[in-house]
LUMMAR-650727 format. One record per atom (N, C-alpha, C, O, CB): residue in three letters; x, y, z; atom name; residue number from 1. Coordinates in steps of 0.001 Angstrom, whole numbers, plus 500000, padded with zeros to 6 digits. Atoms other than C-alpha are relative to their C-alpha. Glycine has a CB too. Layout:
# LUMMAR-650727
+--------+--------+--------+--------+-------+-----+
| residu |      u |      v |      w | atome | num |
+--------+--------+--------+--------+-------+-----+
|    ala |      X |      Y |      Z |    CA | NUM |
...
+--------+--------+--------+--------+-------+-----+
# end
This chain:
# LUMMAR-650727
+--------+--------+--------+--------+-------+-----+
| residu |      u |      v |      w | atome | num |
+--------+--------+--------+--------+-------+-----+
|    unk | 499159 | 498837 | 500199 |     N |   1 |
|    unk | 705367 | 822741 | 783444 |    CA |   1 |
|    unk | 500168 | 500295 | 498511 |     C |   1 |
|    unk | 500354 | 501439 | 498098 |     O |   1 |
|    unk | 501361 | 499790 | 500660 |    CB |   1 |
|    unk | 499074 | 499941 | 501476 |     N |   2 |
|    unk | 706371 | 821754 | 779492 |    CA |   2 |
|    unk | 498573 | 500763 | 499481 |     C |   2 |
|    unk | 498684 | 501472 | 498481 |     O |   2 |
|    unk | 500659 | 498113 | 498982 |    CB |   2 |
|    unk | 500970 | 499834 | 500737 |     N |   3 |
|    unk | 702274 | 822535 | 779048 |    CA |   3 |
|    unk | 499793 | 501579 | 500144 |     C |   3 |
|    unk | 499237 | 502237 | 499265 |     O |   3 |
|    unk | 498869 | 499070 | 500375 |    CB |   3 |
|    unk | 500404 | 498632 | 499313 |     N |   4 |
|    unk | 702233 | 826118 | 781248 |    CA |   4 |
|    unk | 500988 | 500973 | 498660 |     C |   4 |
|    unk | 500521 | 501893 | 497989 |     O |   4 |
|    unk | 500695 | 500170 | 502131 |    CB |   4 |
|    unk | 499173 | 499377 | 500652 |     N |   5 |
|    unk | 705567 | 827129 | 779161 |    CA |   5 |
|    unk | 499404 | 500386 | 498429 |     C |   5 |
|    unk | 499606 | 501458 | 497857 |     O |   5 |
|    unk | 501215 | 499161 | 500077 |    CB |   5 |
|    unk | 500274 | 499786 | 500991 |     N |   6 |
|    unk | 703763 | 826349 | 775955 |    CA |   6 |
|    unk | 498777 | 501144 | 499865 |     C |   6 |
|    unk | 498833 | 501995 | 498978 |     O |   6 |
|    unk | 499861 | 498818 | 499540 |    CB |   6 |
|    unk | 500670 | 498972 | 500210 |     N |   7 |
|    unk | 700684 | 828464 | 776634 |    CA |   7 |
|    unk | 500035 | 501904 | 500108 |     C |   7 |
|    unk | 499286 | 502786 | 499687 |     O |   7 |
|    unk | 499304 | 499517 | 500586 |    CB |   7 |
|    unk | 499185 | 499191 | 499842 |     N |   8 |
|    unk | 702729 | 831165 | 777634 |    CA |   8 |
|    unk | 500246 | 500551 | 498686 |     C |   8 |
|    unk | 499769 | 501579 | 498207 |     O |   8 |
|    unk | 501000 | 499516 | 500655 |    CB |   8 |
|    unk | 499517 | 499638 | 501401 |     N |   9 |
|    unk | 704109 | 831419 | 774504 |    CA |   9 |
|    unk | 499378 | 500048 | 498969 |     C |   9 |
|    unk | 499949 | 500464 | 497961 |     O |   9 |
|    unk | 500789 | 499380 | 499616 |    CB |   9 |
|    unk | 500540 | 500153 | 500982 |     N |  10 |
|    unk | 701574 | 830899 | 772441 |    CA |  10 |
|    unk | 498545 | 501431 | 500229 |     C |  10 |
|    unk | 497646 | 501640 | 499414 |     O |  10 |
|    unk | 499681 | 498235 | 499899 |    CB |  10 |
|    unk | 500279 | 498926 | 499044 |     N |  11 |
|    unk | 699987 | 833916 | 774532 |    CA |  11 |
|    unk | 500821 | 501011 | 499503 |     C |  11 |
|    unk | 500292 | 502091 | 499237 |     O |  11 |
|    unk | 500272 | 499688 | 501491 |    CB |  11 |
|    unk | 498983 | 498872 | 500225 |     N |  12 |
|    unk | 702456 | 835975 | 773717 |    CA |  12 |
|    unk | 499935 | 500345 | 498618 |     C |  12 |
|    unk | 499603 | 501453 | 498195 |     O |  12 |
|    unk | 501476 | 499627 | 500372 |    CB |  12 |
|    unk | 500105 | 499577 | 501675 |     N |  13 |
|    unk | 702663 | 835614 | 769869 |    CA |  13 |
|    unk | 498356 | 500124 | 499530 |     C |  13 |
|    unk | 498215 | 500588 | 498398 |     O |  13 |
|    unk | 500825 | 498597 | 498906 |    CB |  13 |
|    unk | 500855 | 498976 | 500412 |     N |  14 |
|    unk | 698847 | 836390 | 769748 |    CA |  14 |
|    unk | 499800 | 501101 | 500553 |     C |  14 |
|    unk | 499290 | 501939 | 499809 |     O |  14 |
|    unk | 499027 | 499662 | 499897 |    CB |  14 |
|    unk | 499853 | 498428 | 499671 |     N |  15 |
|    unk | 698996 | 839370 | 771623 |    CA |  15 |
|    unk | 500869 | 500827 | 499198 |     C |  15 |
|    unk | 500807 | 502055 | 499255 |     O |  15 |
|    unk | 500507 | 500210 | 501344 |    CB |  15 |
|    unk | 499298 | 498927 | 500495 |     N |  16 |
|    unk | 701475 | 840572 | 769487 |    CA |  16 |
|    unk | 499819 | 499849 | 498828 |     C |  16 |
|    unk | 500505 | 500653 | 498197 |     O |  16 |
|    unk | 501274 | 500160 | 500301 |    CB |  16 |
|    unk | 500351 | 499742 | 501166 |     N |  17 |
|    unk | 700141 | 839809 | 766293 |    CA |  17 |
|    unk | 498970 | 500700 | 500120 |     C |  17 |
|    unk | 498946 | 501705 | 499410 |     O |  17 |
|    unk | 499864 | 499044 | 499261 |    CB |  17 |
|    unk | 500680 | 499075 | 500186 |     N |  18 |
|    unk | 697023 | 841139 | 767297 |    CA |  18 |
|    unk | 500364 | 501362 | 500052 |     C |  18 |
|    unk | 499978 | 502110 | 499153 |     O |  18 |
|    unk | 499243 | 499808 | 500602 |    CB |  18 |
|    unk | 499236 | 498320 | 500117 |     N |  19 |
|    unk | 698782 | 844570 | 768083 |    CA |  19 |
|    unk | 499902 | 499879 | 498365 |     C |  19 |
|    unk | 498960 | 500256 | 497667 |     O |  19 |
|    unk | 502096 | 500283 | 500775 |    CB |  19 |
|    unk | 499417 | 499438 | 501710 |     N |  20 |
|    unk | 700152 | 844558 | 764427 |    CA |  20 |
|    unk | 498741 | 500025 | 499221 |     C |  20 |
|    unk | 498662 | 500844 | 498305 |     O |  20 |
|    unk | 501244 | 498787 | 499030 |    CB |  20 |
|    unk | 501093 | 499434 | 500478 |     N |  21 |
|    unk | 696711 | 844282 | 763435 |    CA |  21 |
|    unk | 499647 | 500545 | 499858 |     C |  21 |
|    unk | 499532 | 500937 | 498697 |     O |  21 |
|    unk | 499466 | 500018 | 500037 |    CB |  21 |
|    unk | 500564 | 498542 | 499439 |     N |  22 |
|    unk | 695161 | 846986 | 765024 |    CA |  22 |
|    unk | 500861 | 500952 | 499934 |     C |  22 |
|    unk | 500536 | 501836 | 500726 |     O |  22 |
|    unk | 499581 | 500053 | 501399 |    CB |  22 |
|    unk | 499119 | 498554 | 500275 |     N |  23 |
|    unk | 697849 | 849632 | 764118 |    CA |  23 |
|    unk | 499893 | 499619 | 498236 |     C |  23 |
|    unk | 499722 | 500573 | 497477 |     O |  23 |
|    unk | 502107 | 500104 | 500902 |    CB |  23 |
|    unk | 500552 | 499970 | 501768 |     N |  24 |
|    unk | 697251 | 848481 | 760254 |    CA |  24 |
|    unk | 498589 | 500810 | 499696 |     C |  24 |
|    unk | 498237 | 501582 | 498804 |     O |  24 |
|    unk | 499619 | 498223 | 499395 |    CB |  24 |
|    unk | 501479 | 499339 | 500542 |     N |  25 |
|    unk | 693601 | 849296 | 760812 |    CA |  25 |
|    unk | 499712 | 501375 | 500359 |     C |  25 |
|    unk | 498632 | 501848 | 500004 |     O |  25 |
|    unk | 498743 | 499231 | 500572 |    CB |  25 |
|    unk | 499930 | 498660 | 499339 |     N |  26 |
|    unk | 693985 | 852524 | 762313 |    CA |  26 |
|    unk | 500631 | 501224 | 498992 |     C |  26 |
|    unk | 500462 | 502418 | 499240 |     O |  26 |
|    unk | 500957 | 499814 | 501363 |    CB |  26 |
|    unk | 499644 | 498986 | 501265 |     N |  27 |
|    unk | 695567 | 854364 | 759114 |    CA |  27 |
|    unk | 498698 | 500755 | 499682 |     C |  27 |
|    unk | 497524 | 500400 | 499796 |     O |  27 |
|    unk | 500538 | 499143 | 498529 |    CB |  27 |
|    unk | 501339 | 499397 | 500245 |     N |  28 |
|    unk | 693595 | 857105 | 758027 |    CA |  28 |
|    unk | 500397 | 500121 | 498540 |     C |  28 |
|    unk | 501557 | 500017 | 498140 |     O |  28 |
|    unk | 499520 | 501471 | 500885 |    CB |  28 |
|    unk | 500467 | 500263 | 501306 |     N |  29 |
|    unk | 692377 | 857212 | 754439 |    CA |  29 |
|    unk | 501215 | 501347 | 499445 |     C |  29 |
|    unk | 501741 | 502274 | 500061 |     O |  29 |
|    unk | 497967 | 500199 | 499739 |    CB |  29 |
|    unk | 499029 | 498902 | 500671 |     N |  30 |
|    unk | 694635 | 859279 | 752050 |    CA |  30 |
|    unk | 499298 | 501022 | 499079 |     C |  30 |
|    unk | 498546 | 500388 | 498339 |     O |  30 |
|    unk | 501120 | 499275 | 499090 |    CB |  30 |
|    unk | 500649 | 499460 | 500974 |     N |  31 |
|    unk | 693234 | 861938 | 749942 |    CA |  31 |
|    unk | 500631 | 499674 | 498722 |     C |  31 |
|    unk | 501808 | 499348 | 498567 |     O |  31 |
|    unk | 499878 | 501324 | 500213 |    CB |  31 |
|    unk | 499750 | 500299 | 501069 |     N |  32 |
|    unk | 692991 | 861462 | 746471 |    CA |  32 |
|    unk | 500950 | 501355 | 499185 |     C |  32 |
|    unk | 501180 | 502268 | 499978 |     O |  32 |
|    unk | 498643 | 499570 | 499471 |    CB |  32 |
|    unk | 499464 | 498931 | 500389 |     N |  33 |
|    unk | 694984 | 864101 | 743968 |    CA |  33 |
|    unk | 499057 | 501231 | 500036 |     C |  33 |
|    unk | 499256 | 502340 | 500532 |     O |  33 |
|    unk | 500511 | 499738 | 498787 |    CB |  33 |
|    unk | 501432 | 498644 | 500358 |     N |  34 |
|    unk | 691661 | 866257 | 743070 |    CA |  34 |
|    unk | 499459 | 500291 | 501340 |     C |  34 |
|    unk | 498967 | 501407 | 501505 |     O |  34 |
|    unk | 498360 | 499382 | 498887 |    CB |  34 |
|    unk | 500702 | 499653 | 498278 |     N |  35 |
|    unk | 690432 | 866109 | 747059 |    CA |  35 |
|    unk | 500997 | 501083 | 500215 |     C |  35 |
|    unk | 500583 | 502211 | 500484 |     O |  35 |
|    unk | 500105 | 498524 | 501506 |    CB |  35 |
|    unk | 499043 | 498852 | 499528 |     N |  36 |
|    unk | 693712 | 868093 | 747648 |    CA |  36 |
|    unk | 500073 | 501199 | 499047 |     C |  36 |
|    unk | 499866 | 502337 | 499468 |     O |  36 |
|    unk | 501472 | 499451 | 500163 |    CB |  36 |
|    unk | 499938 | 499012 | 500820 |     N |  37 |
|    unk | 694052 | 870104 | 744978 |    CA |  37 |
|    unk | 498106 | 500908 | 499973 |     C |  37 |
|    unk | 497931 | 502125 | 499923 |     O |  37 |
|    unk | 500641 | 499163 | 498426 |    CB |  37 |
|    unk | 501126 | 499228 | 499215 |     N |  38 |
|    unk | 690218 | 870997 | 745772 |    CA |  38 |
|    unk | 499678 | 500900 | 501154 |     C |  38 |
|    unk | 498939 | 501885 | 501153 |     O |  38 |
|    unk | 499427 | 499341 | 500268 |    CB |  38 |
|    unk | 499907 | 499669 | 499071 |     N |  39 |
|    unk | 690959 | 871502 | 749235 |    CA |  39 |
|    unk | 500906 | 501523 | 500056 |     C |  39 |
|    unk | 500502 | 502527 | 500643 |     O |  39 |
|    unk | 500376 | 498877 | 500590 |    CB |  39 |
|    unk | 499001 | 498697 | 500262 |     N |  40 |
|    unk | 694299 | 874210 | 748200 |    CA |  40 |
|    unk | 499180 | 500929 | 498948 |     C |  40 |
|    unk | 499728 | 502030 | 498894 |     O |  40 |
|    unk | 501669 | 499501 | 499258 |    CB |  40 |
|    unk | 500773 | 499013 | 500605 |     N |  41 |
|    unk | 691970 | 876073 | 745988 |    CA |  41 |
|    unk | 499026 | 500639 | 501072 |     C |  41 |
|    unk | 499128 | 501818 | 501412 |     O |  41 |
|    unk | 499246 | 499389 | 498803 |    CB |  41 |
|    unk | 500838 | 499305 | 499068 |     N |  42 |
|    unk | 689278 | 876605 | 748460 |    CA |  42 |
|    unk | 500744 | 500738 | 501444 |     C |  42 |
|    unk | 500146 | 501377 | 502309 |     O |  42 |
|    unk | 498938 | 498887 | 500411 |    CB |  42 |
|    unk | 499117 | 499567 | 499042 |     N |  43 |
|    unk | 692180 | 877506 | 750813 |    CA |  43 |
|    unk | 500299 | 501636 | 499713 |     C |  43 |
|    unk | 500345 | 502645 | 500418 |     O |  43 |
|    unk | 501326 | 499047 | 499933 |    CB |  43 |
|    unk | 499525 | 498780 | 500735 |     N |  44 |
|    unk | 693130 | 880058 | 748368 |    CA |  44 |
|    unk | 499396 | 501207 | 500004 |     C |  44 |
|    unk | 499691 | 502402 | 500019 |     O |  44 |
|    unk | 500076 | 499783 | 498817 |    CB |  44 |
|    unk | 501704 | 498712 | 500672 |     N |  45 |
|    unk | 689731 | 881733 | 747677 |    CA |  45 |
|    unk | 500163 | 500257 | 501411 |     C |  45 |
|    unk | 500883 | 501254 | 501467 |     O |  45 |
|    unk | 497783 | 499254 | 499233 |    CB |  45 |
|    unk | 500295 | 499562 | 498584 |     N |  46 |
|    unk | 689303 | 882044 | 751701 |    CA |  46 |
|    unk | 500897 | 500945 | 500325 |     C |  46 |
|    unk | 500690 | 501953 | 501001 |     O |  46 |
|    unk | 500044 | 498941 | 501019 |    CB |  46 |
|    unk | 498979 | 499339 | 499412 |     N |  47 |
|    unk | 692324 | 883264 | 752065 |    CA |  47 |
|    unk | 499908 | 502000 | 499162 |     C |  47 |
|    unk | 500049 | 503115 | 499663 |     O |  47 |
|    unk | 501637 | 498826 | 499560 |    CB |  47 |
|    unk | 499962 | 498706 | 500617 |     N |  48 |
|    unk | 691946 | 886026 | 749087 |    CA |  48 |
|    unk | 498517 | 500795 | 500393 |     C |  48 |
|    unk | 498445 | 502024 | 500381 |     O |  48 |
|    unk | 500243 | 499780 | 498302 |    CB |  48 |
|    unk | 500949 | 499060 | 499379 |     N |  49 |
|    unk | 688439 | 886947 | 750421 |    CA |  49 |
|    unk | 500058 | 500730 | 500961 |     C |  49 |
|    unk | 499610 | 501875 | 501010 |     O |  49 |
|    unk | 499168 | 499589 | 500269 |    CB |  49 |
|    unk | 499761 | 498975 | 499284 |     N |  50 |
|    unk | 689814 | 887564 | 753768 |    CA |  50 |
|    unk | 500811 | 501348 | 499544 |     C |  50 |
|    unk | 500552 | 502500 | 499893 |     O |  50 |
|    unk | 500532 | 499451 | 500950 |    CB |  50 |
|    unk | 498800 | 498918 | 500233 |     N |  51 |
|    unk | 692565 | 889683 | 752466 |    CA |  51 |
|    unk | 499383 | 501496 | 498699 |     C |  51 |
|    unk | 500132 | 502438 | 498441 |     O |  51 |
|    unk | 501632 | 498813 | 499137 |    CB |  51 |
|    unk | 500625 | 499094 | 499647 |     N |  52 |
|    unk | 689741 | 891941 | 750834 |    CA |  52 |
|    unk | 498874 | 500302 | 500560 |     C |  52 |
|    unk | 498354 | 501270 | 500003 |     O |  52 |
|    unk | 500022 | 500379 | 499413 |    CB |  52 |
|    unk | 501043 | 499779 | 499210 |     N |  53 |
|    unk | 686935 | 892022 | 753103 |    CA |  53 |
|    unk | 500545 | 501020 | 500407 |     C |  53 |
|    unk | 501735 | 501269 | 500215 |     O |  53 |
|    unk | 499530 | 499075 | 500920 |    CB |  53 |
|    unk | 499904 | 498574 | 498916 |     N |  54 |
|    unk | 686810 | 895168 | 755187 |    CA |  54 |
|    unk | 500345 | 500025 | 501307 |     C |  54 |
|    unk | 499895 | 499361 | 502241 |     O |  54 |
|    unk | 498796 | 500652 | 500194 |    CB |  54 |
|    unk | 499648 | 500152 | 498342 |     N |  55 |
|    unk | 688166 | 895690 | 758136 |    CA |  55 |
|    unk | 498736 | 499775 | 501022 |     C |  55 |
|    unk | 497681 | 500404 | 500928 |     O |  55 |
|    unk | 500757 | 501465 | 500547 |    CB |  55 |
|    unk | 501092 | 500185 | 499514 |     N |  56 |
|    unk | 686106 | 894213 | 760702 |    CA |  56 |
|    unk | 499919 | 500946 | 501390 |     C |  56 |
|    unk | 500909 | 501189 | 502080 |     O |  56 |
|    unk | 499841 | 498521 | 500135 |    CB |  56 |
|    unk | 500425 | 499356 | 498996 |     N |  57 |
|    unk | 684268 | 896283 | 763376 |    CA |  57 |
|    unk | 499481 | 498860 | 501379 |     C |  57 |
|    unk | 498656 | 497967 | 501577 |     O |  57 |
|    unk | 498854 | 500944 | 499348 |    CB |  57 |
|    unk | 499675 | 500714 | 498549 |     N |  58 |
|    unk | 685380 | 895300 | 767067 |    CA |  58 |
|    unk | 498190 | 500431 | 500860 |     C |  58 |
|    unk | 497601 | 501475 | 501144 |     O |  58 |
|    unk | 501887 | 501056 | 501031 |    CB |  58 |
|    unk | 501303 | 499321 | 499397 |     N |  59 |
|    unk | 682060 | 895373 | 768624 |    CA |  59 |
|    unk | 500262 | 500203 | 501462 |     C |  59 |
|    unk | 501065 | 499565 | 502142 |     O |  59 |
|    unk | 498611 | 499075 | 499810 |    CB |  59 |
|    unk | 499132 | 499897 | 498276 |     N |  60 |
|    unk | 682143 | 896976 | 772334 |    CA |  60 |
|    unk | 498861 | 499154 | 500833 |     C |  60 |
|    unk | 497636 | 499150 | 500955 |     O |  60 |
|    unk | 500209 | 502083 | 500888 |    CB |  60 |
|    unk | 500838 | 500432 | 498489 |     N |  61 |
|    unk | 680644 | 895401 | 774886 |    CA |  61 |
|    unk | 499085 | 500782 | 501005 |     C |  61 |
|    unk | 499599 | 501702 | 501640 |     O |  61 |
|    unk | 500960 | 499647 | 500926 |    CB |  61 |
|    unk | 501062 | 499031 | 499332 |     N |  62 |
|    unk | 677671 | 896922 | 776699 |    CA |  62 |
|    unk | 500686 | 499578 | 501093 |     C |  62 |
|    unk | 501259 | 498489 | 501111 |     O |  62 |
|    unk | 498244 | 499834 | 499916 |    CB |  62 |
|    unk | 498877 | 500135 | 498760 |     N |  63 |
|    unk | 679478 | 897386 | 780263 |    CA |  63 |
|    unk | 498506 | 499431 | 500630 |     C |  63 |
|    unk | 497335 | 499711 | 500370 |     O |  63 |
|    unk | 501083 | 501723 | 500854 |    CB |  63 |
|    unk | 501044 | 501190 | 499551 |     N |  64 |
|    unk | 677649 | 894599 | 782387 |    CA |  64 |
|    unk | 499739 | 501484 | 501524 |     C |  64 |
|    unk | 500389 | 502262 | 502223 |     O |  64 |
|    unk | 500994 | 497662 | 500515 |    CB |  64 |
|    unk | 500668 | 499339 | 498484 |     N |  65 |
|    unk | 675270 | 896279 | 785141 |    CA |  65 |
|    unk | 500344 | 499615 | 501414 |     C |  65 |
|    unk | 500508 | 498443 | 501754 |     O |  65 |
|    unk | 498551 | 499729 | 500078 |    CB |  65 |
|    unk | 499442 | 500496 | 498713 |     N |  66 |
|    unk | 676269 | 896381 | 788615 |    CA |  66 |
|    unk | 498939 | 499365 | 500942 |     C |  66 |
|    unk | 497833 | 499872 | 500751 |     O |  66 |
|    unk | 500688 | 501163 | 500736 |    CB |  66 |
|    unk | 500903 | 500966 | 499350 |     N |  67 |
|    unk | 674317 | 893871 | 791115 |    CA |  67 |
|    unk | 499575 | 501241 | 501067 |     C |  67 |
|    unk | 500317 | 502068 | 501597 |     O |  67 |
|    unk | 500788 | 498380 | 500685 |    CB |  67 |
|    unk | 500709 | 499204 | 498920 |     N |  68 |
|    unk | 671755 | 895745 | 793381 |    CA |  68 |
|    unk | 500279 | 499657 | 501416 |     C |  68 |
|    unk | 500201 | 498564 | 501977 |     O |  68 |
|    unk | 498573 | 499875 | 499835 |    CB |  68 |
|    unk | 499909 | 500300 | 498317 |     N |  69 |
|    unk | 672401 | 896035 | 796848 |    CA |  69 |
|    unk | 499115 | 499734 | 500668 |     C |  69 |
|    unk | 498320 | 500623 | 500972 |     O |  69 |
|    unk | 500386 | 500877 | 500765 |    CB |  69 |
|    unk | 501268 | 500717 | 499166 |     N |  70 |
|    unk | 670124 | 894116 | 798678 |    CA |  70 |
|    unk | 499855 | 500437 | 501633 |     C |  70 |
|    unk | 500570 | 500030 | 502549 |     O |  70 |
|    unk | 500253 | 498220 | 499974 |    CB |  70 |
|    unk | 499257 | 499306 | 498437 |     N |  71 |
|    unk | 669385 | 896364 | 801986 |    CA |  71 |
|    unk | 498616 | 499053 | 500584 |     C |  71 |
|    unk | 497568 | 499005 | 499941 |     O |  71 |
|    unk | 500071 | 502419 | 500422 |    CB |  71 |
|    unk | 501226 | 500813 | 499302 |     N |  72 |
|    unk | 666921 | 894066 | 804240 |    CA |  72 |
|    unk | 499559 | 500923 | 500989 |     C |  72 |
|    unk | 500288 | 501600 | 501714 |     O |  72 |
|    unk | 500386 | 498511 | 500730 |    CB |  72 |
|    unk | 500666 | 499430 | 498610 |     N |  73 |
|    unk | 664982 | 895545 | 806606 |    CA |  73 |
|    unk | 500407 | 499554 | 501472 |     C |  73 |
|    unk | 500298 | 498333 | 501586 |     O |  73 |
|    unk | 498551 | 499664 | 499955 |    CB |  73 |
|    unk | 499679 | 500039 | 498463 |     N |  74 |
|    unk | 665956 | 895413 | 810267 |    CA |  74 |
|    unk | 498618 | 498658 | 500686 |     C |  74 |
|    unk | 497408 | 498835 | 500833 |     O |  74 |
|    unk | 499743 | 502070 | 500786 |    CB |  74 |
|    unk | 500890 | 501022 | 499686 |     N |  75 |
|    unk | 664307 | 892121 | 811472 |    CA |  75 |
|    unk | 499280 | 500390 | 501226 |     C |  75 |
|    unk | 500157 | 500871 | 501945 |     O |  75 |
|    unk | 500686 | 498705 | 500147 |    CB |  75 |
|    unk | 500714 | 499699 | 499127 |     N |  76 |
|    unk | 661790 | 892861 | 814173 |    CA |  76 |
|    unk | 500675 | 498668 | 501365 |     C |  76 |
|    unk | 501113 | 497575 | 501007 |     O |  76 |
|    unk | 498312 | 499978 | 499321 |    CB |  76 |
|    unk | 500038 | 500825 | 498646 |     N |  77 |
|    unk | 662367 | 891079 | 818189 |    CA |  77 |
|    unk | 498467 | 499624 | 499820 |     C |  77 |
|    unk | 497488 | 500324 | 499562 |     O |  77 |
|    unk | 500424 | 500949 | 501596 |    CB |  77 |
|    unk | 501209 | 500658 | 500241 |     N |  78 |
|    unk | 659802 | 888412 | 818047 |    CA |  78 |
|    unk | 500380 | 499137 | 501466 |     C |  78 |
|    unk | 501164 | 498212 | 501680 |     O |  78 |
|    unk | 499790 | 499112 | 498316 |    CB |  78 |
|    unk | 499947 | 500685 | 498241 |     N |  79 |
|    unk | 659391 | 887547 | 822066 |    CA |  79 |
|    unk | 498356 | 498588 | 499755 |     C |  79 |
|    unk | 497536 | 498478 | 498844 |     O |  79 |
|    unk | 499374 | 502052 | 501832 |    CB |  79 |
|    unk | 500911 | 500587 | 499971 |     N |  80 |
|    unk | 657015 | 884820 | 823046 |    CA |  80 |
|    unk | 499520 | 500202 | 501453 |     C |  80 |
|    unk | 498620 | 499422 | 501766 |     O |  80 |
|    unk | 500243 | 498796 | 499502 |    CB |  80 |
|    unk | 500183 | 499420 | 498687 |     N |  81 |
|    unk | 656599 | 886151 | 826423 |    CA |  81 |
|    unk | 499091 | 501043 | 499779 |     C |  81 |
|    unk | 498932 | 501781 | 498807 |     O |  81 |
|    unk | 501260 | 500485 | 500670 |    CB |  81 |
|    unk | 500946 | 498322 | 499591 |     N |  82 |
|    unk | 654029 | 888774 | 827979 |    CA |  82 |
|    unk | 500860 | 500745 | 500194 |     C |  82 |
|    unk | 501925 | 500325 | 500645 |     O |  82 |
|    unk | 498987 | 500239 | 501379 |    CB |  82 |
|    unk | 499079 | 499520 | 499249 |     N |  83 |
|    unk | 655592 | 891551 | 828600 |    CA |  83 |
|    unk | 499878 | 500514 | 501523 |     C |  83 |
|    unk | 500862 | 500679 | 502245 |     O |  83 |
|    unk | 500388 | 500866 | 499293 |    CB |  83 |
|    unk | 499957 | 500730 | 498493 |     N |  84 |
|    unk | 654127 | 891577 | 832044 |    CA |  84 |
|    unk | 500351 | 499155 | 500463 |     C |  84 |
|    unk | 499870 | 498055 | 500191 |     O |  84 |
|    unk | 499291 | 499745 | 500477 |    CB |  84 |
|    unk | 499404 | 501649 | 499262 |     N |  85 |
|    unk | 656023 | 889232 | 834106 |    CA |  85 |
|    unk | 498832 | 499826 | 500886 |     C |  85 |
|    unk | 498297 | 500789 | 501435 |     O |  85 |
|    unk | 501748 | 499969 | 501123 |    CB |  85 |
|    unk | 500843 | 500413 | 499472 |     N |  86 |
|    unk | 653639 | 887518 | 835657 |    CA |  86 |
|    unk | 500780 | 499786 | 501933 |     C |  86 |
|    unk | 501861 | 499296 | 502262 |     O |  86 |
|    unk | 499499 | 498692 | 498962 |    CB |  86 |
|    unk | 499444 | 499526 | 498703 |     N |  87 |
|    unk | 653900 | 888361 | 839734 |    CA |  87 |
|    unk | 499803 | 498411 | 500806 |     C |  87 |
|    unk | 498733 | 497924 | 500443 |     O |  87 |
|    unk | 499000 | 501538 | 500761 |    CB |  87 |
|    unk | 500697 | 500716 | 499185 |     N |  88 |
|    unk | 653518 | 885432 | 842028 |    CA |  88 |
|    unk | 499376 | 500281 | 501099 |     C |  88 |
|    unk | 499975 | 501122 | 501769 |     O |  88 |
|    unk | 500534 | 499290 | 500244 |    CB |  88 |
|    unk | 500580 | 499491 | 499095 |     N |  89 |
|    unk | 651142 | 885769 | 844571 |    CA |  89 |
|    unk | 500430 | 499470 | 501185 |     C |  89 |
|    unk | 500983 | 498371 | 501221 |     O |  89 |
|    unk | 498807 | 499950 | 499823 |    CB |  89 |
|    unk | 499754 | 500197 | 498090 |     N |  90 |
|    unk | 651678 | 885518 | 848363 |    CA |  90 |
|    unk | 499154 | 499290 | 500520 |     C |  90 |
|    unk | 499188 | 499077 | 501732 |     O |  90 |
|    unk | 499867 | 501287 | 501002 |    CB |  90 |
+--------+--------+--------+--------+-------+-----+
# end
């Protein structure tokens, strides 16, 4: 029992150090000063190009064609019979 209790426990505190591991390694990288200040400039310019570009032209949509009506022909009676009934004789 004194041996079950100990692995238990010793179970427990690596599962939970490993956690604290794996949420350390999971940070994402920080930008540096010049990455950002790179990034808010090119923010800037995008932003002042949209604001004079030209208004943009909504293009229309060619109206989609309507599906053809598919008319089938009238299926023909396909007998396998004569059409003489055959008489029996007397």
């Amino acid at each position: 029992m004194n041996k079950l209790l100990t692995a238990v426990v010793a179970s427990v505190f690596v599962l939970g150090s490993v956690s604290g591991y794996a949420a350390d390694a999971v940070k994402k990288e920080e930008l540096t000063k010049d990455q950002r200040a790179d990034m808010r400039n090119r923010a800037d310019k995008l932003a002042q190009e949209r604001a004079h570009a030209p208004t943009q032209v909504k293009a229309q949509a060619a109206a989609t064609p309507k599906a053809k009506v598919h008319k089938a022909k009238k299926a023909k009676k396909v007998t396998h019979h004569n059409k003489a009934k055959a008489q029996p004789k007397t």
